[in-house]
Structure formats: structure tokens, C-alpha cells
N, C-alpha and C positions, 0 to 999 in steps of 0.2 A: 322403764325398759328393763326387760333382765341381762345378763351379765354375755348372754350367749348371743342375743341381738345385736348389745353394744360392740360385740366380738365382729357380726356378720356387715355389720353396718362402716365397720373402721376397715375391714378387708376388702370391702365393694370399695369404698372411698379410695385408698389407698392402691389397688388395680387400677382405676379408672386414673386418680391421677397421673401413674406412671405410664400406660395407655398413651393419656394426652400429651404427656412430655416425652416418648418418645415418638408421636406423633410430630410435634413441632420440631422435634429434632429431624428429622427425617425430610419435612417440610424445607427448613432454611435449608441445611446440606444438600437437598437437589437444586434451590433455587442459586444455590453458593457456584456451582458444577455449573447447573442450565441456561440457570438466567440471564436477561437480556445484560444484564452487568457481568456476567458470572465467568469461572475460567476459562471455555470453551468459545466462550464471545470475545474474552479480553486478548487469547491466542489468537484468533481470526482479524482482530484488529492490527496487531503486530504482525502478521503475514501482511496486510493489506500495505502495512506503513513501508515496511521493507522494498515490497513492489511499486510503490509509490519512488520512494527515495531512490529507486535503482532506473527509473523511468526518469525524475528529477537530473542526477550526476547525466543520463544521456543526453538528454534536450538539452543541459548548460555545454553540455561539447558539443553538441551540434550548433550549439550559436556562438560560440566560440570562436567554433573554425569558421563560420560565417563570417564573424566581424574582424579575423582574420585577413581574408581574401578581400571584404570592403575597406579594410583597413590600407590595401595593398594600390587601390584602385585612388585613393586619394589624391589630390593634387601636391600638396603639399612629399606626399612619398610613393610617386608613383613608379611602377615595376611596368617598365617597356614590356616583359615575357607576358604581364597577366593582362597588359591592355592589347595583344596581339593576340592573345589566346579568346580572351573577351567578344572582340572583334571579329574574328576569324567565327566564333559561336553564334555570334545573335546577325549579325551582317548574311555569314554565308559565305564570306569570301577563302576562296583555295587559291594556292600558285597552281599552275599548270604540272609539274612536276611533282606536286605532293602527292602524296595517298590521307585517306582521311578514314582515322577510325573514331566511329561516333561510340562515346560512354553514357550508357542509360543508367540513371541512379534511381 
């Protein structure tokens, strides 16, 4: 080979290698961004967790106060108010003089 080919041959090689590595460069860094592991996935996941956990803290107060009020109905510690109110709700029963305002939850 003469000196002028070994010239054109090392400058092809050496384009195409930098080409391909800034090809794979390119490659991983959108997969790094994009991908199914990637930042925009792993933010999507921590919104999701946040809305989770914020749904979690509400359903444990709602059973809370549930086991609250069953707590209340016990024998052992029963509340005359919430066995009258109890009563008054699933029975039906009114005094003649009351007024009754029904709460829809």
C-alpha cells in the first residue's frame, strides 16, 4: 500500500469509529432519559408512590374512626349516646317530638 492509502484508510477507520461511538453514545443517553428503567419512567413511579401513600394515610383514618365507633359499641365500654343514635338509625325509631335530620355520607 502506499503511504497516501495507509493515510485514507486510517481516516475512514478512524471517522467511522468515532461515528459509532458517538452513536452508542446517543443510544444509551436516550435509553438512560426514555427507557422503560429510565428517568422519566423512574419520576412516573414516584408520582404514582406519592398517590398511593396519600390514598394509604386516608383509608387507615377511615378505619380508624371505624374501629373507633365499633370500639364504642362494645360491651365491655359501651356509650348509651352511640347505642341510642345506633338505634335510632337502623331501627327507625323517632320520639314524637323530635325533628330528624338524615346525614348522607
Amino acid at each position: 500500500m502506499r503511504v497516501s492509502e495507509q493515510r485514507q484508510h486510517k481516516s475512514i477507520s478512524h471517522y467511522l469509529a468515532t461515528f459509532i461511538s458517538f452513536g452508542l453514545f446517543f443510544y444509551f443517553a436516550y435509553h438512560l432519559a426514555h427507557g422503560d428503567r429510565g428517568y422519566f419512567a423512574w419520576k412516573g413511579l414516584q408520582k404514582k408512590l406519592t398517590e398511593a401513600e396519600a390514598q394509604y394515610d386516608q383509608k387507615r383514618a377511615e378505619r380508624q374512626a371505624l374501629e373507633n365507633r365499633v370500639k364504642l359499641l362494645r360491651p365491655d365500654s359501651l356509650d348509651l349516646d352511640m347505642l341510642d343514635e345506633r338505634a335510632r338509625t337502623v331501627l327507625g325509631f323517632v320520639k314524637p317530638n323530635e325533628k330528624v335530620v338524615i346525614e348522607h355520607n
